[in-house]
LOVO-629864 format. One line per field, with one value per residue (C-alpha): residue in three letters; x, y, z. Coordinates in Angstrom, 1 decimal, always signed. Layout:
N
rest = (ALA;...)
xx = (X;...)
yy = (Y;...)
zz = (Z;...)
! end
This chain:
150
rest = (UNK;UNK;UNK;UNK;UNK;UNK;UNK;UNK;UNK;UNK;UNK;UNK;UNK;UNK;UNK;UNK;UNK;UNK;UNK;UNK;UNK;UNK;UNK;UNK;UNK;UNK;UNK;UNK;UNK;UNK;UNK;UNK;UNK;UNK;UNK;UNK;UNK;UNK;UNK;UNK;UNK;UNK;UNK;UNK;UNK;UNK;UNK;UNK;UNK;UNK;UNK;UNK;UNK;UNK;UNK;UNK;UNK;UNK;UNK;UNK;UNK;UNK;UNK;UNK;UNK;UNK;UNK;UNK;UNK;UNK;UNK;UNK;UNK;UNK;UNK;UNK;UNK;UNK;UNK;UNK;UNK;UNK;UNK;UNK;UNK;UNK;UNK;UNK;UNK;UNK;UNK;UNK;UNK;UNK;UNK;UNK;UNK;UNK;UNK;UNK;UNK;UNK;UNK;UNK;UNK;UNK;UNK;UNK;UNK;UNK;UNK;UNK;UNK;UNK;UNK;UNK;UNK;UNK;UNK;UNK;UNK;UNK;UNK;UNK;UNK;UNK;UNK;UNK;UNK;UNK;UNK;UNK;UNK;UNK;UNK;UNK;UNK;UNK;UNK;UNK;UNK;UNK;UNK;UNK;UNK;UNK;UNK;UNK;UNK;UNK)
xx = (-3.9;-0.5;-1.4;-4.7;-2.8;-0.4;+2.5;+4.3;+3.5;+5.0;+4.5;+6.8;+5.4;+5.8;+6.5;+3.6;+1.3;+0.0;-0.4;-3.6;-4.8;-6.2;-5.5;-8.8;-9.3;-13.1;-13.0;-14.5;-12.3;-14.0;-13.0;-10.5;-9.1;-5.5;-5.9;-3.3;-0.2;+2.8;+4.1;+7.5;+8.8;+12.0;+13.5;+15.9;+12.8;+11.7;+14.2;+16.9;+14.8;+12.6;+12.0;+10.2;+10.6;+7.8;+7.8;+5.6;+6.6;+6.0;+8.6;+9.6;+10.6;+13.9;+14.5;+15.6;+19.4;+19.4;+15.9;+16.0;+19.1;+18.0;+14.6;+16.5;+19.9;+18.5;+16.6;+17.6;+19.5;+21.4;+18.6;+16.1;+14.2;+12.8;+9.7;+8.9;+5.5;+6.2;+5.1;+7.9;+11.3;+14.7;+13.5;+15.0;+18.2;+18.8;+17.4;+20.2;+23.3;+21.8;+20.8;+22.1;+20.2;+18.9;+16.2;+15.0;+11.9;+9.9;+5.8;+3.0;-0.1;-3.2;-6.0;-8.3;-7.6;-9.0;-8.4;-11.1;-8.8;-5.4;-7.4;-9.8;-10.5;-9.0;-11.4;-10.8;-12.0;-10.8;-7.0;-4.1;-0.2;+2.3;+5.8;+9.1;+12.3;+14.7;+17.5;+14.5;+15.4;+12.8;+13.6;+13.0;+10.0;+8.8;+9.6;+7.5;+4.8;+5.3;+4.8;+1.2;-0.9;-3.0)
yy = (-11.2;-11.3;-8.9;-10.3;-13.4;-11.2;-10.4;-7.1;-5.7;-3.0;-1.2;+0.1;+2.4;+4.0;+7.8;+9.3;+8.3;+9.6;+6.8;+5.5;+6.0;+2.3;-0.4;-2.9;-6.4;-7.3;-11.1;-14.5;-15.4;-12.6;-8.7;-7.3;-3.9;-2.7;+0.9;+2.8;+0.8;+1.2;+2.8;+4.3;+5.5;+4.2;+0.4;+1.7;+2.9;-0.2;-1.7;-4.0;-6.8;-8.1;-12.0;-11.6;-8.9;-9.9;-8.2;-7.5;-6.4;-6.7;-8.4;-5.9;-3.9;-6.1;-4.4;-1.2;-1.6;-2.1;-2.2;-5.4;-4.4;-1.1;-2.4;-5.3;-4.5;-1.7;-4.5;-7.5;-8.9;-12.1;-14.1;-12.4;-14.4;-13.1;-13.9;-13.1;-12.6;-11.7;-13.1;-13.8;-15.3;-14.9;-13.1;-15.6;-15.6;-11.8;-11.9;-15.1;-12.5;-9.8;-12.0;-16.0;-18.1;-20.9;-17.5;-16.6;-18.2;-17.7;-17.6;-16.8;-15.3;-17.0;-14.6;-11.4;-8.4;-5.1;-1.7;+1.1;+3.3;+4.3;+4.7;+2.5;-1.0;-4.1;-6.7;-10.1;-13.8;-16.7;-16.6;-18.5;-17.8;-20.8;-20.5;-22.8;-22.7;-21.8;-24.0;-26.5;-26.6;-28.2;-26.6;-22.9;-24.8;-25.4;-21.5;-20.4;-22.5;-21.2;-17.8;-18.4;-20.7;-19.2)
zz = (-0.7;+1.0;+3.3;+3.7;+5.5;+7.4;+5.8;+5.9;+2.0;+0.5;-2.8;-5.0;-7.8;-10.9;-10.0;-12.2;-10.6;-6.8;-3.9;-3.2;+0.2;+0.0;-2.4;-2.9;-4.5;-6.0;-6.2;-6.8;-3.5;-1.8;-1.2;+0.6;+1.6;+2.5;+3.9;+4.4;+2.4;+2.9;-1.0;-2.0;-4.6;-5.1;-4.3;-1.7;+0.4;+0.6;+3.6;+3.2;+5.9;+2.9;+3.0;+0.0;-3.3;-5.6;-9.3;-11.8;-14.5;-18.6;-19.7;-22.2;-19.5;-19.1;-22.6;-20.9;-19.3;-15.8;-15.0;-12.8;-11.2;-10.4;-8.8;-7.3;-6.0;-2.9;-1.6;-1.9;+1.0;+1.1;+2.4;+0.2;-2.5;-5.5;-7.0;-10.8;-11.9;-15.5;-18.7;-21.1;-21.3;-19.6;-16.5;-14.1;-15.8;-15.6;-12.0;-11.0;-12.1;-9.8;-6.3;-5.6;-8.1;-5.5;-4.4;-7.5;-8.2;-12.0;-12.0;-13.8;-13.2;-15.4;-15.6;-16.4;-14.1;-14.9;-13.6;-13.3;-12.2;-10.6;-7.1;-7.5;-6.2;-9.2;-10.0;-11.7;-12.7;-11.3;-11.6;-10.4;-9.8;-11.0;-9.9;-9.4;-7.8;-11.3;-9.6;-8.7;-4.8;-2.7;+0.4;-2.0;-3.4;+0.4;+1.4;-1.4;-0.7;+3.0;+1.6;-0.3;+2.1;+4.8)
! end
């Protein structure tokens, strides 16, 4: 939906799988279709000009050494804020040791998404994101709201 209102989106993505030539949402909100994304392989390729690094990620994945730093650290400029979409605890904390703790922001994602396939178009009900700054800054708060509203 973020590129749906403009932004500049970029994918990172697990290297087994191939990149989709389009990336589609089936939705209560309506459809939409990114052709052509912009998908690398590795956090580095993503640029260093992000405003926004959104992840999503299990939260088990912290579990593995490094794993946020290694996705985080390539990217992450000074004025770059980080949003979590993870279930879980302790993200946000692990995410303020790697970038400046007043851009980190924690959220969660409430609802049913299903997948028919790597290449194929997601569909979902109703669902909502819930985020907040971790250092509660209103002027982060305001960015982020910035970021979500067409």
């Amino acid at each position: 939906r973020l590129a749906e209102l403009g932004h500049d989106v970029r994918f990172l993505v697990r290297k087994r799988h191939d990149a989709p030539k389009k990336l589609g949402v089936t939705s209560w909100q309506g459809d939409f279709v990114l052709e052509g994304p912009t998908i690398v392989r590795e956090a580095s390729e993503l640029g260093d000009d992000l405003d926004w690094v959104l992840v999503g990620l299990k939260s088990t994945a912290l579990e593995q050494e490094n794993v946020l730093r290694d996705l985080l650290e390539p990217c992450v400029a000074p004025n770059t804020r980080v949003q979590l979409l993870m279930n879980g605890l302790g993200a946000e904390e692990k995410a303020a040791e790697i970038v400046d703790a007043r851009r980190v922001h924690g959220g969660l994602v409430y609802g049913g998404l299903s997948r028919r396939g790597f290449d194929v178009n997601h569909a979902g009900v109703p669902c909502a994101i819930h985020g907040g700054s971790f250092v509660d800054d209103e002027a982060e708060l305001a960015a982020a709201e910035r970021l979500w509203t067409p």
